[in-house]
N, C-alpha and C positions, 0 to 999 in steps of 0.2 A: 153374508158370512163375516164373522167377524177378526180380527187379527190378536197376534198371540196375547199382543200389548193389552188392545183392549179386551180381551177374555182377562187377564187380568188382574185390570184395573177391576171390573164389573164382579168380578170374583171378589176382590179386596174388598172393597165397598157393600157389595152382600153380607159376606161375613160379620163386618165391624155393625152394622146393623142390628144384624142378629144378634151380635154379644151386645152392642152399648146400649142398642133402641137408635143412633143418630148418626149419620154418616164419617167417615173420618177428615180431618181436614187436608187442602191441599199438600201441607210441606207432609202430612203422614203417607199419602198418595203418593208425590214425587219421591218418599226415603219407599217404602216399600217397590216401588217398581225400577228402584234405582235409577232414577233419570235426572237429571243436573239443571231443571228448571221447574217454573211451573207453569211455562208455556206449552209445555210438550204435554202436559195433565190436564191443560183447556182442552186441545186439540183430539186428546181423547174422548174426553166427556161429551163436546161436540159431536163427533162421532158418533157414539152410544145412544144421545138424547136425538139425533136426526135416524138412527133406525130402530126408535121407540122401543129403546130398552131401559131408559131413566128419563127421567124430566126432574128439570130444574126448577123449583117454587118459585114463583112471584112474586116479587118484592121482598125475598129470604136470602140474603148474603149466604151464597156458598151451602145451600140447602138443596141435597137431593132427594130422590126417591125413586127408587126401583120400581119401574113398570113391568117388567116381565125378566126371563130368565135362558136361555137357548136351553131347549132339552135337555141336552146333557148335563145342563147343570143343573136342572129341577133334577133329576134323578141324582144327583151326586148327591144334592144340599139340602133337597126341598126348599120351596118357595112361599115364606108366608112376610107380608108386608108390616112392618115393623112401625110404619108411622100410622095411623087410623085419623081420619074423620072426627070429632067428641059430637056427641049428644048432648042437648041441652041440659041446662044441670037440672037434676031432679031436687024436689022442693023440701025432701025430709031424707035430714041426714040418716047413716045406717055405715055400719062396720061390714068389712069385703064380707061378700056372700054370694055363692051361685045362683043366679037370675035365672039360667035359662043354660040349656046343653051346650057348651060351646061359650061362653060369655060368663062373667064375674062384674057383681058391680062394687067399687071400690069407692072408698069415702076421701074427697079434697079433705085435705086438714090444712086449708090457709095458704097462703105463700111463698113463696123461697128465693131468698134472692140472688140472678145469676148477676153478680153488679157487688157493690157493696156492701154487706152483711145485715139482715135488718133481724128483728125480733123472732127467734126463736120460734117453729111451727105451735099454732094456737089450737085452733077448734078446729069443725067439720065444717066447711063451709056449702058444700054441694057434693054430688055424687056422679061419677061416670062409669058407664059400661066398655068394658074391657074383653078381648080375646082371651081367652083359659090359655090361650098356647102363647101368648106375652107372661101373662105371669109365672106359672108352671108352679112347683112346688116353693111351699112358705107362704107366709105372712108381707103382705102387701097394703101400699096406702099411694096415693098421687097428691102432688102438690102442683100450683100454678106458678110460673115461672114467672117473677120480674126482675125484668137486668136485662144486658144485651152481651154479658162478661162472657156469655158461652157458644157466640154465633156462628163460630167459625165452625163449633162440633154440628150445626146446625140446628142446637136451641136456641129459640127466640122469646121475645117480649111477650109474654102471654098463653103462650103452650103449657100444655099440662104435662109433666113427666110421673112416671109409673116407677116405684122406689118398690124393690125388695129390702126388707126387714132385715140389718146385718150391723155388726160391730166391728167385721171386718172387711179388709179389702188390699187388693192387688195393684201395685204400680198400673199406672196409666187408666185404674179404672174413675167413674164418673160419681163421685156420691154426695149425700148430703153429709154436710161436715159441722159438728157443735161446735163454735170455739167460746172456751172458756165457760162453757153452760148457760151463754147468754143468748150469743145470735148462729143463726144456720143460716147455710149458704150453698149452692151447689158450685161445685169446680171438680177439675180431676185431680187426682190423689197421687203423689208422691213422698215417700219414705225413704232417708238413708241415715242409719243409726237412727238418732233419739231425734230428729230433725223430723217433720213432716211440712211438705209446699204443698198447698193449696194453688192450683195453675190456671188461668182465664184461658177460655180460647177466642181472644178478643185482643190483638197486641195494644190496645188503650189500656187495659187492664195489667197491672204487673202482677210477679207471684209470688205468694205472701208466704213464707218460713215460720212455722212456729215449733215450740218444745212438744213432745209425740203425748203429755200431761194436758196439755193445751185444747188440744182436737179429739172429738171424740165421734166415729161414722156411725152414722144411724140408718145407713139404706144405702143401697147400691142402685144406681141405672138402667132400670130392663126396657125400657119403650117410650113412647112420646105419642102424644092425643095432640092432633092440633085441629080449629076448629075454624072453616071458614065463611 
């Protein structure tokens, strides 16, 4: 049975999931549960991952994953697993399209980089099969993740992230961002007045300010394919 702290924490963590595709980081962890460390946010996670309710990845700084849910909170939330397995890429590009009841396969277009900004998404490089209940309604594409700028949301080097098609987006949310019409990048998004910061979740990484002319979002955050 688990305590109130860790119901949750495991609750938190679910949710932010569900919305981002990628877990929240520690200091999100410690400010939502109101706790003044973030030893007391190990101790829970321990916790959770010794009565196999989460596992911790492998060689994935601060990268979790929801193994199960206490009943009650499958009936409150529903439980479906936000991070997936990738399939090897298939060999002829193709534009999203239903594959199969239940599954969408979605076209790589290149790139992205969670690190320093590189070239602007190019082509179709390979294709993966996708959950219908990750993408849901809209226009969708995945791009491959290089950079380590995002590791703490528990993107990494090489994962593939699942982008809904959008020009807009909400404080704290995860998107691909154009700056200056040259290069894209993934970070989370902040706005105040005509300002927009581009923010790492990497503290090696600083956070970049530019004029709201400057940036322009091209896809929002629903999921994460990682592949091992």
């Amino acid at each position: 049975m688990l305590t109130k702290k860790q119901l949750d924490l495991l609750e938190f963590i679910h949710k932010r999931v569900q919305r981002d595709g990628v877990p929240p980081s520690f200091d999100e962890m410690k400010e939502a549960l109101d706790l003044r460390s973030k030893s007391g946010i190990h101790r829970l996670i321990t916790a959770l991952e010794e009565r196999g309710f989460i596992r911790r990845l492998a060689h994935r700084a601060r990268a979790l994953e929801i193994v199960k849910l206490p009943d009650a909170m499958q009936t409150k939330t529903g439980f479906t697993p936000r991070v997936i397995n990738g399939d090897k890429p298939d060999s002829t590009p193709a534009r999203a399209m239903p594959v199969s009841t239940g599954s969408v396969e979605l076209s790589v277009m290149g790139r992205i980089a969670a690190g320093v900004p590189i070239s602007a998404i190019s082509e179709v490089s390979h294709n993966v099969h996708v959950p219908q209940s990750m993408v849901g309604a809209g226009d969708h594409y995945a791009l491959e993740v290089k950079g380590d700028s995002m590791i703490e949301a528990g993107i990494n080097d090489g994962d593939v992230v699942v982008i809904r098609e959008t020009e807009v987006a909400d404080n704290g949310d995860i998107v691909v961002a154009l700056i200056e019409g040259q290069e894209a990048t993934l970070k989370r998004f902040r706005q105040n007045g005509s300002a927009i910061a581009l923010e790492a979740a990497n503290p090696a990484y600083e956070t970049r300010v530019f004029r709201d002319d400057q940036v322009k979002v091209q896809g929002r955050l629903v999921g994460l394919i990682r592949t091992y």
